[in-house]
C-alpha positions as CSV (number, residue, x, y, z in Angstrom):
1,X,0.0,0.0,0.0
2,X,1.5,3.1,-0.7
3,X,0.9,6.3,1.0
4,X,0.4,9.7,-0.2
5,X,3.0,12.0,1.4
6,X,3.7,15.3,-0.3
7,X,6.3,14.1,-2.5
8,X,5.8,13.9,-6.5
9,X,7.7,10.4,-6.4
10,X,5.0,9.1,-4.5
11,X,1.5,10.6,-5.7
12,X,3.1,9.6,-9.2
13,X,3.8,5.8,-8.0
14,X,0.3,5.9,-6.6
15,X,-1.6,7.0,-9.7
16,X,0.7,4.8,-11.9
17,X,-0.1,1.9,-9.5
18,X,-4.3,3.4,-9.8
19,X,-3.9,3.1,-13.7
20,X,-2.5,0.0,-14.3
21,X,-5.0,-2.1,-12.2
22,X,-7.8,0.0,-14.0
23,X,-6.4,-1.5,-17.0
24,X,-6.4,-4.6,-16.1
25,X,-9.7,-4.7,-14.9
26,X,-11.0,-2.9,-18.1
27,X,-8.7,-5.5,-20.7
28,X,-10.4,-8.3,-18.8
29,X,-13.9,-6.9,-18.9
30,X,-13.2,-6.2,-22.5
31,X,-12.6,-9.7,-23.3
32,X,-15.8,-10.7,-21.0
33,X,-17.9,-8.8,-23.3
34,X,-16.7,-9.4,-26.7
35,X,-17.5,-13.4,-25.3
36,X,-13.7,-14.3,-25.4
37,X,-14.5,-16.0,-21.9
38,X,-11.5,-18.4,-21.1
39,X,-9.1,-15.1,-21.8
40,X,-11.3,-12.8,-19.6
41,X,-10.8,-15.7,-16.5
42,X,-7.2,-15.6,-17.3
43,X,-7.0,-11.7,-16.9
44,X,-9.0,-11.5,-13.8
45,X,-7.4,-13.9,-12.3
46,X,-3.6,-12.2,-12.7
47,X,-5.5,-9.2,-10.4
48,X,-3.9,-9.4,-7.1
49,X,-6.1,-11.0,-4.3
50,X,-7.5,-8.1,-2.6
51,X,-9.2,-6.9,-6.3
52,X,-9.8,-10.4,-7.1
53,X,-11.8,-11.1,-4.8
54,X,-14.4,-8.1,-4.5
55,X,-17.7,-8.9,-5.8
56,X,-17.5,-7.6,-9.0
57,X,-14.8,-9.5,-9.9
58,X,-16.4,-12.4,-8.8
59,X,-19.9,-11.8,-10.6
60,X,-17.6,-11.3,-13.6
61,X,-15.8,-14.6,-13.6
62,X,-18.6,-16.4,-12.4
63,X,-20.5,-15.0,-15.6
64,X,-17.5,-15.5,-18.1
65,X,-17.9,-19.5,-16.8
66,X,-21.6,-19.1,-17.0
67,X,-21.3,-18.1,-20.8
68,X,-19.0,-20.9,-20.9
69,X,-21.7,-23.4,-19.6
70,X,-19.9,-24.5,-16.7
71,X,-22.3,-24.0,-14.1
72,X,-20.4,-25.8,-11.1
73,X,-17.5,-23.4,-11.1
74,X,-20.3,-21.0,-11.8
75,X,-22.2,-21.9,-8.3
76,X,-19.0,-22.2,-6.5
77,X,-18.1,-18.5,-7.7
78,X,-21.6,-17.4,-6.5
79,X,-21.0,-19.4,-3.2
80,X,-17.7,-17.3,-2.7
81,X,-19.6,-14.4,-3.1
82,X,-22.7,-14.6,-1.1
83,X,-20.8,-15.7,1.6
84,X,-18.6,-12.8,1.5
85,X,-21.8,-10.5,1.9
């Protein structure tokens, strides 16, 4: 975790830090939605753990399985995430 101090060096490494998970969040989506399933699982799942395993991460892989008929990872996905709410 980094922590903003009032030094350039680290706001910058913050926002770079900011970017490049909102990248990889929108490349996976990306690939979610234009039904290239299997790659969009891959993607999410390079996300470290504490984005990984947020809900909407979770809905998302469980629907990229979903569209890839394989309903039992999909019901353990959806397991994972109504137990964490």
């Amino acid at each position: 975790m980094t922590f903003i101090v009032w030094s350039e060096g680290v706001v910058v490494c913050a926002a770079d830090g900011l970017m490049q998970l909102l990248q990889d969040l929108a490349a996976a989506y990306q690939a979610l939605t234009q039904f290239e399933c299997q790659r969009a699982i891959e993607l999410f799942g390079l996300l470290p753990a504490r984005h990984y395993n947020t809900g909407w991460v979770l809905c998302n892989v469980a629907r990229a399985y979903f569209e890839l008929c394989d309903y039992r990872q999909v019901n353990i996905y959806i397991l994972v995430y109504t137990c964490e709410y």
